[in-house]
Backbone as CSV, one residue per row, in Angstrom:
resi,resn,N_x,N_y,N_z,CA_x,CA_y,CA_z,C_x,C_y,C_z
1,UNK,41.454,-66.658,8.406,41.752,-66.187,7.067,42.746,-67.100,6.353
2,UNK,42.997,-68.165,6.646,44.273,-69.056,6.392,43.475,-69.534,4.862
3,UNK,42.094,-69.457,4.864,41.824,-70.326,3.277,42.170,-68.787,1.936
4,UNK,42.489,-67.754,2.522,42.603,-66.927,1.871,44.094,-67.237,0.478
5,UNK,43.866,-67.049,-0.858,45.241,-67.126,-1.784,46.486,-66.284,-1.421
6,UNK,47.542,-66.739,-0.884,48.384,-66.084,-0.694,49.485,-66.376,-1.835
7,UNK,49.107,-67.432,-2.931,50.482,-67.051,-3.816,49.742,-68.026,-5.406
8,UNK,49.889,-66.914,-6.562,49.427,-68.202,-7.828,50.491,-67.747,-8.808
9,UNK,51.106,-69.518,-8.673,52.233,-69.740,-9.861,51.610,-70.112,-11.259
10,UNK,52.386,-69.555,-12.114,51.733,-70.014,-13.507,52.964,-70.838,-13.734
11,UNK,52.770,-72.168,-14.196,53.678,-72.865,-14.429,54.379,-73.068,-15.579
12,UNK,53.446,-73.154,-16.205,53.506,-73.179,-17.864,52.204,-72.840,-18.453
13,UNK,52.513,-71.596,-19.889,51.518,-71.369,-20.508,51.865,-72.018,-22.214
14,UNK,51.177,-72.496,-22.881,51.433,-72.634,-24.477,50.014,-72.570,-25.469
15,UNK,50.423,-71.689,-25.858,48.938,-71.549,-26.703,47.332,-71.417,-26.341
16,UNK,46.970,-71.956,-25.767,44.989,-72.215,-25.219,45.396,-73.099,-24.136
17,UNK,46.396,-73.478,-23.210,46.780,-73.811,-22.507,47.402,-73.575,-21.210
18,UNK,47.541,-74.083,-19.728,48.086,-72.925,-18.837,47.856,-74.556,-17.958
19,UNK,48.806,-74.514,-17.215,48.675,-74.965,-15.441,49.026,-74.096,-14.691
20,UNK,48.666,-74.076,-13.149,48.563,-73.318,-12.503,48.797,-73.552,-11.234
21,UNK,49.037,-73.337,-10.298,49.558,-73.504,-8.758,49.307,-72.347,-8.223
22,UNK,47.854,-72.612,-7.239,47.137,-71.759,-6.339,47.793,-72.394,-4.753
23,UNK,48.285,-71.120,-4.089,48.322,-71.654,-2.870,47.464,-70.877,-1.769
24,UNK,47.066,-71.606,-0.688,46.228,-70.812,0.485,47.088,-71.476,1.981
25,UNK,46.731,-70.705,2.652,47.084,-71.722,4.215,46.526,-72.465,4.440
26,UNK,45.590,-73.284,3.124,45.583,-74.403,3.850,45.144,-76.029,2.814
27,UNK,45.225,-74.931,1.783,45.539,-76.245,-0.214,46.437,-75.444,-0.556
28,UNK,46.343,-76.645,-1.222,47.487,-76.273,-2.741,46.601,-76.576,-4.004
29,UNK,46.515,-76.031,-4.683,45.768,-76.377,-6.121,46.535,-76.320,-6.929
30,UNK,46.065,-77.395,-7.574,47.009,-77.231,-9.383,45.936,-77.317,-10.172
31,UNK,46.234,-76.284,-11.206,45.336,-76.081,-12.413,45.194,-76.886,-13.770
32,UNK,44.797,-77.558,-14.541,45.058,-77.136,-15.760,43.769,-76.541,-16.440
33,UNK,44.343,-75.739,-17.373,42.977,-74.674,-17.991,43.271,-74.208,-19.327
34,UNK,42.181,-74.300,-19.976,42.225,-74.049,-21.278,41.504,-72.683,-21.624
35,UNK,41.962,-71.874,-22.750,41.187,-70.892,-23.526,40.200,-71.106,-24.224
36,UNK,39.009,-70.903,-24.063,37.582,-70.864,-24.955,37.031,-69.544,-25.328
37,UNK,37.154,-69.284,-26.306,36.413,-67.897,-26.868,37.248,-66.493,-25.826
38,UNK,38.334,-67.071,-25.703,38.945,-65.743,-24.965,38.724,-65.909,-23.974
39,UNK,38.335,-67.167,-22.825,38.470,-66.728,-21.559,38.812,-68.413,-21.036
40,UNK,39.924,-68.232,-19.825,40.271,-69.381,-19.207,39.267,-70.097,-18.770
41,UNK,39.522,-71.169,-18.498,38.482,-71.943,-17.784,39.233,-73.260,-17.377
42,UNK,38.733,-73.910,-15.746,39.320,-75.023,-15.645,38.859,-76.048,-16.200
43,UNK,39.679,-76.677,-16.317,39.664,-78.719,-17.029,40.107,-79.196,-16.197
44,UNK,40.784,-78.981,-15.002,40.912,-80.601,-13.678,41.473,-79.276,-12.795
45,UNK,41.444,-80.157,-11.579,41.538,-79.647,-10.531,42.023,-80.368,-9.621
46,UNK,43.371,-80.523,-8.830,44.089,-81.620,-7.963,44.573,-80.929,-6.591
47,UNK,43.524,-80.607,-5.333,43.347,-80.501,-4.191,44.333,-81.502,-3.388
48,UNK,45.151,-80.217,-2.529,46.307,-81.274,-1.516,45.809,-80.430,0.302
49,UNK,45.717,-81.234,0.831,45.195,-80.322,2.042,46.730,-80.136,3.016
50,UNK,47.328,-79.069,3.075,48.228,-78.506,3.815,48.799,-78.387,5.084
51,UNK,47.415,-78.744,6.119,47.660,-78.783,7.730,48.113,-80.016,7.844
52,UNK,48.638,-79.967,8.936,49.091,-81.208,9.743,48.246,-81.473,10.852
């Protein structure tokens, strides 16, 4: 269960805008995501793999 989300930071939001910091046991994701017609959506995506 380690790929399971155990924590999402919102880092900064401004306007139609948002990054984001997803963590699991075993990435880290960072977001950035924009508002379209009322609903988030991602624009990049920067995968860090966590184990040693």
């Amino acid at each position: 269960m380690a790929d399971r989300v155990q924590r999402i930071d919102v880092l900064d939001v401004y306007r139609d805008a948002a990054s984001v910091k997803v963590v699991t046991g075993l990435w880290i994701d960072y977001m950035h995501l924009s508002k379209l017609n009322g609903e988030w959506r991602v624009l990049d995506l920067v995968l860090q793999y966590t184990c040693k």
